[in-house]
C-alpha positions, 0 to 999 in steps of 0.5 A, a space after each residue: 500500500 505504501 509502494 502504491 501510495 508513493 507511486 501516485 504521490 510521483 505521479 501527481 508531482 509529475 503531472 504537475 511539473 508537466 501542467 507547469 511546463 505546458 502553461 509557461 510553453 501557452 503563455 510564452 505563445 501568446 505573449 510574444 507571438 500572438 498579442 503583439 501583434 493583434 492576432 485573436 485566438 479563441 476562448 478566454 484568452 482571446 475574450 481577454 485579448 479583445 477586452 485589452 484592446 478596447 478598454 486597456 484591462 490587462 489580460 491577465 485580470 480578465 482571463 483569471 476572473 472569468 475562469 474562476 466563474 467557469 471553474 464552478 461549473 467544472 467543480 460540479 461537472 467534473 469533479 474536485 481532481 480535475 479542477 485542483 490540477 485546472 486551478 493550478 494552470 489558471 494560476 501559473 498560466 496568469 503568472 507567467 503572462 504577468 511576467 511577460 506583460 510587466 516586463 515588456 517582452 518584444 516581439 518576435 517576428 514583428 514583420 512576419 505576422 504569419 510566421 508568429 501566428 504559426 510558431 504562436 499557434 503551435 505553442 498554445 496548442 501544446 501547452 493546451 495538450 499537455 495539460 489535457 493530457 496530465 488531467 487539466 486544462 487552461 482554462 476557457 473553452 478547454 474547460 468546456 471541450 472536457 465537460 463535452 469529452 467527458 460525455 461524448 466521444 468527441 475530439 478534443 481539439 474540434 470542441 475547441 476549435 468549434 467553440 473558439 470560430 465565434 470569438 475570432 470571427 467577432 474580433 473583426 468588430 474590434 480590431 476592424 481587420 480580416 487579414 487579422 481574423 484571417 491570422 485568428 482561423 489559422 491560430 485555432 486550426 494549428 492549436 486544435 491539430 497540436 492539442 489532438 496530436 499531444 493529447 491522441 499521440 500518448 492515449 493511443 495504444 497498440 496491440 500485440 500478437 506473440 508466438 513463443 515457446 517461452 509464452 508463459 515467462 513473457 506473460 507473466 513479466 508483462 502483467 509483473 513489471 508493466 502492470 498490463 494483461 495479456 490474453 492466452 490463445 491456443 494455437 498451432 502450426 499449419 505446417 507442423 502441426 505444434 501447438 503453440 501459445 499466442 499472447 493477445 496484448 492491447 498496451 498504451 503506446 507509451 508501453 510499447 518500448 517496455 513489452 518489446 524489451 521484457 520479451 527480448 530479454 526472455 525469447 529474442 527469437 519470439 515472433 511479435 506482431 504489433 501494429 496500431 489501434 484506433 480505439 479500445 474501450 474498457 478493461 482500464 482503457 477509455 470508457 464508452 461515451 455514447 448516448 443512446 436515443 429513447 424509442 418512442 412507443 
């Protein structure tokens, strides 16, 4: 119990330092790519980007004060964990673009603004992941894309995407450019790609095909050192006829490296199969979120 115990403790630390990491990459993106030069990106930030231009309040305020009004509706929908390590990026998000407001960092790229919004855009995007990733979000309209996740299968980064159209688009009203707007749509179609990619690219898992004559040493290391099930199919030769044992295995894609080394270390003259799965649900994989309709007699 112990063991488990310090386990999480580790990962709850590691988690953290990964929201952190990912909040700092999100506001050096928009700090110094995208506010400079007056480039609307969706959600919170970008609300808090158009309140800046029209009426001078720092960013940082109107973003920390209208997260704390959606934070409540998370608490109910998605529970204390999730809004505990949400919080934590809010926090470190505004006090990274504190930093950067208040010390009057420069822009880059001032004259390729499409090359800021790229480079700005791709930033975000994985700051955005790597929270969603570790169990959180920065706020915003990923707050809202995890209450829709939480329910229905729905990519992450096109509940984003489609919450954050609306924002850019009213921006025109503000910055009266659609070169601009333009520079806005190209933001959010690079942020939702790089939240999918980070966010899928971890989840993702393969599967395992395994003829060894060493079947039972191979499995029982996978479900010992890598915490992860394999299923046992009597099989045999065509050709010669041998029984043989089969090791069905579905694992995480981080995984991977792991099964191969314990089966290499046991039988390196093992025939593996691996290839790539785009889904799997239950047995500690993802669950199904999918709403049936009432037939109405």
């Amino acid at each position: 119990m112990t063991r488990k115990k310090s386990r999480a403790s580790w990962r709850l630390v590691l988690d953290l330092l990964t929201i952190a990491f990912g909040m700092v990459l999100g506001s050096l993106g928009w700090c110094t790519f995208l506010l400079p030069h007056h480039i609307t990106i969706g959600g919170l930030p970008g609300i808090s980007s158009l309140v800046f231009w029209s009426v001078g309040i720092p960013v940082q305020y109107t973003y920390f004060t209208l997260n704390a009004i959606l934070l409540v509706a998370a608490l109910v929908i998605l529970g204390w964990k999730f809004c505990f390590r949400t919080i934590f990026a809010v926090c470190i998000f505004t006090l990274m673009t504190s930093v950067l407001q208040s010390g009057g960092v420069q822009p880059l790229f001032a004259d390729q603004p499409f090359l800021a919004c790229l480079i700005g855009g791709l930033l975000m995007g994985v700051g955005m992941g790597l929270a969603l990733m570790c169990n959180a979000s920065s706020g915003g309209s990923d707050v809202i894309a995890a209450m829709v996740h939480k329910y229905r299968d729905i990519s992450l980064g096109r509940v984003i995407l489609i919450c954050d159209l609306t924002i850019v688009t009213s921006s025109y009203l503000i910055i009266g450019s659609w070169e601009k707007v333009i520079y806005g749509y190209i933001v959010l179609f690079v942020m939702s790609a790089c939240v999918d990619y980070v966010v899928n690219g971890r989840r993702g898992s393969v599967q395992f095909f395994v003829i060894s004559d060493q079947w039972e040493k191979i499995g029982r290391a996978i479900n010992d050192e890598i915490d992860r099930g394999c299923t046992l199919i009597d099989a045999h030769g065509f050709y010669t006829g041998k029984p043989v044992g089969m090791l069905f295995i579905i694992a995480r894609r981080t995984q991977r490296r792991d099964i191969f080394r314990v089966i290499d270390e046991i039988d390196p003259h093992a025939f593996v199969s691996q290839s790539s799965v785009s889904a799997v649900y239950g047995m500690g994989f993802d669950r199904m979120k999918f709403k049936s309709k009432e037939v109405k007699k």
